[in-house]
ZAGUDREN-177074 format. One record per residue: residue in one letter; x, y, z of N, C-alpha, C in turn. Coordinates in Angstrom, 1 decimal, padded with zeros to 4 digits. Layout:
N
<"a" <X Y Z> <X Y Z> <X Y Z>>,
...
//
This chain:
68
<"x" <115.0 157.1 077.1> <114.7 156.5 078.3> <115.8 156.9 079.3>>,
<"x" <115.4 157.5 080.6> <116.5 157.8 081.3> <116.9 156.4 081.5>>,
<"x" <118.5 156.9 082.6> <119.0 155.5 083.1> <118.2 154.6 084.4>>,
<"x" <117.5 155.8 085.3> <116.9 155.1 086.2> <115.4 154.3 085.8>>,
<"x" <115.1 154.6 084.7> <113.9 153.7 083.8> <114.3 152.5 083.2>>,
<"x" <115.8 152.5 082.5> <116.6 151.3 082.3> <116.8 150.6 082.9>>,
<"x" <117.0 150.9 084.2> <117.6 150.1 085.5> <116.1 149.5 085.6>>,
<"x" <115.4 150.3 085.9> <113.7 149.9 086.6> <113.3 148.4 085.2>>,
<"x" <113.5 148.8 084.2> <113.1 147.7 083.3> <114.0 146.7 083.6>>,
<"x" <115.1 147.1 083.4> <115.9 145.5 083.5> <115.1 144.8 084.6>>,
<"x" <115.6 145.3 085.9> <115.5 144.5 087.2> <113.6 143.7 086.7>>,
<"x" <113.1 144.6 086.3> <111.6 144.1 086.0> <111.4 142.5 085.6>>,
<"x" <111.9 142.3 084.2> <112.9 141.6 083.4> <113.6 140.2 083.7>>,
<"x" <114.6 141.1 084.9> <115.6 139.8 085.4> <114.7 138.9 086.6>>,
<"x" <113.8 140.2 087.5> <112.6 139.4 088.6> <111.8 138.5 088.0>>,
<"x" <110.6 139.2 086.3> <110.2 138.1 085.7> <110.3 136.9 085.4>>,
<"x" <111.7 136.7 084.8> <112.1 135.3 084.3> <112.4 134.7 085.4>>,
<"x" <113.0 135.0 086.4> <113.2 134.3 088.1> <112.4 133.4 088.3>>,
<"x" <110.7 134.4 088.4> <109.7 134.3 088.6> <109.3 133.2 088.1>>,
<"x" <109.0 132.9 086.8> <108.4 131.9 086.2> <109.4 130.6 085.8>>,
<"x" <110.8 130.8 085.9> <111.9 129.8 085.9> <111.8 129.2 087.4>>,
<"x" <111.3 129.5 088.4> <111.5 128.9 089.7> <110.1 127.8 089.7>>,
<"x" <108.7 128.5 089.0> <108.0 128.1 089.1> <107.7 127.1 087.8>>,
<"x" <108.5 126.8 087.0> <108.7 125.8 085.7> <109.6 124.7 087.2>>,
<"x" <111.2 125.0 087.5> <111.4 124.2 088.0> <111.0 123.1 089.0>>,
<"x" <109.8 123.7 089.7> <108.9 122.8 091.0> <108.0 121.9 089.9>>,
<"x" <107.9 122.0 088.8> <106.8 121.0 087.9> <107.6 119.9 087.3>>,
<"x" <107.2 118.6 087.9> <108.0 117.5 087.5> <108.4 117.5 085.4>>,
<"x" <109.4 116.8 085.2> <109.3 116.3 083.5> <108.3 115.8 083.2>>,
<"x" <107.1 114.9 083.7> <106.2 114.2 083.0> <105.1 115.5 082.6>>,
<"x" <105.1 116.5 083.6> <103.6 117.3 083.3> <103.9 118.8 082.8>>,
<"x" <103.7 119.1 081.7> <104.0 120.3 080.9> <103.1 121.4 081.7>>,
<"x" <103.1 122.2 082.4> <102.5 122.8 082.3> <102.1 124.1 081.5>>,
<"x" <100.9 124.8 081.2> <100.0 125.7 080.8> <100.7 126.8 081.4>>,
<"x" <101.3 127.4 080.1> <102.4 128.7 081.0> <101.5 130.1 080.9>>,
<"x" <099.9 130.0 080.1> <100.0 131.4 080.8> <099.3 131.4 082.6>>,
<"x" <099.0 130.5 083.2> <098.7 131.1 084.4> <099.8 131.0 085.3>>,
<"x" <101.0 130.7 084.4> <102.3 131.3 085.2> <102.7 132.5 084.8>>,
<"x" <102.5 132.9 083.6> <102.8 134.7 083.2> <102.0 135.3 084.1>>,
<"x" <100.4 134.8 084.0> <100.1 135.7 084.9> <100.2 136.0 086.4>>,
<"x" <101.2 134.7 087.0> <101.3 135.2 088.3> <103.1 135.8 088.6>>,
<"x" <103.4 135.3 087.5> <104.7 136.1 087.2> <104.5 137.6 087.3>>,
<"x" <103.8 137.9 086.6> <103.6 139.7 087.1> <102.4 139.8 087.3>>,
<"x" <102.2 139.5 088.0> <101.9 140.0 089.7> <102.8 140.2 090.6>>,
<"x" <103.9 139.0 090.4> <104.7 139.7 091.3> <105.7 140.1 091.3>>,
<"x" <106.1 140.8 089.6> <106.8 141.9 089.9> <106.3 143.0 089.8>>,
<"x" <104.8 143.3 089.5> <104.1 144.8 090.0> <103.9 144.8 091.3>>,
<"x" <103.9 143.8 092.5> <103.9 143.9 093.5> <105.3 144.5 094.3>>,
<"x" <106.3 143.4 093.7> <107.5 143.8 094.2> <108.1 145.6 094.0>>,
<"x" <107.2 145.6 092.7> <107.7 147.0 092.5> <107.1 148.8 092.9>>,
<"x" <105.9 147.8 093.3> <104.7 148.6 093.9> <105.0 149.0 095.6>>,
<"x" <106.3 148.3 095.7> <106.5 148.4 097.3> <107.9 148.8 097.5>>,
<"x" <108.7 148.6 096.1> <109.9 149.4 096.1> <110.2 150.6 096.7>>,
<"x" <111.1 151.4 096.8> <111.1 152.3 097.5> <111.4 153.4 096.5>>,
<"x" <110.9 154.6 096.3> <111.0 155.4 095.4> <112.5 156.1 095.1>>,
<"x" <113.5 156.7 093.7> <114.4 157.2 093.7> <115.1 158.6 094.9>>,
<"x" <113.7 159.0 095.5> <113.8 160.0 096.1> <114.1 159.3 098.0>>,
<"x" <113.4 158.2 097.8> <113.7 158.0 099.3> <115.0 157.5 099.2>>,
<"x" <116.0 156.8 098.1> <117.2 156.7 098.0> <118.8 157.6 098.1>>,
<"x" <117.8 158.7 098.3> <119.0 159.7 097.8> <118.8 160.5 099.2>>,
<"x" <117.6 160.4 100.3> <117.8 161.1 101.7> <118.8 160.4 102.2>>,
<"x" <119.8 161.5 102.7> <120.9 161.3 103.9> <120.2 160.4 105.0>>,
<"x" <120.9 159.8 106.1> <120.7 158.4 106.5> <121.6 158.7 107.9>>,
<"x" <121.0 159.0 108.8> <121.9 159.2 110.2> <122.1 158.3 110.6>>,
<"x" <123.4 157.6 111.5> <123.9 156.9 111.6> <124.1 157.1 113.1>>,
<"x" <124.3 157.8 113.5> <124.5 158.6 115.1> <125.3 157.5 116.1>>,
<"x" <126.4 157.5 115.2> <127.5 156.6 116.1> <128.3 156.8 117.0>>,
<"x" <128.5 156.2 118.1> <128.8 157.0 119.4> <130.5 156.7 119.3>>,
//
């Protein structure tokens, strides 16, 4: 696995658990909720977030600054 596949998984990963740890914390103690229709909107949104990322190659174009 390259390193920029490693990176791409982690961050995948660290967004996931965010994901569904933010949406565990808004659910009071009395009411358990049914975690898979939180996985499933857990990723959703990190194929979304990542579906809009910006690609390795737009990362690495020079970037003009044109400072006076």
């Amino acid at each position: 696995m390259t390193t920029n596949k490693m990176w791409e998984a982690k961050e995948k990963r660290e967004l996931f658990c965010k994901t569904i740890n933010s949406i565990l914390m808004q659910c009071s103690k009395d009411e358990l909720p049914n975690i898979d229709p939180i996985l499933e909107i857990a990723k959703k949104v990190v194929d979304r977030a990542f579906a809009n990322y910006p690609s390795p190659e737009d990362e690495t174009q020079p970037v003009s600054m044109n400072f006076k």
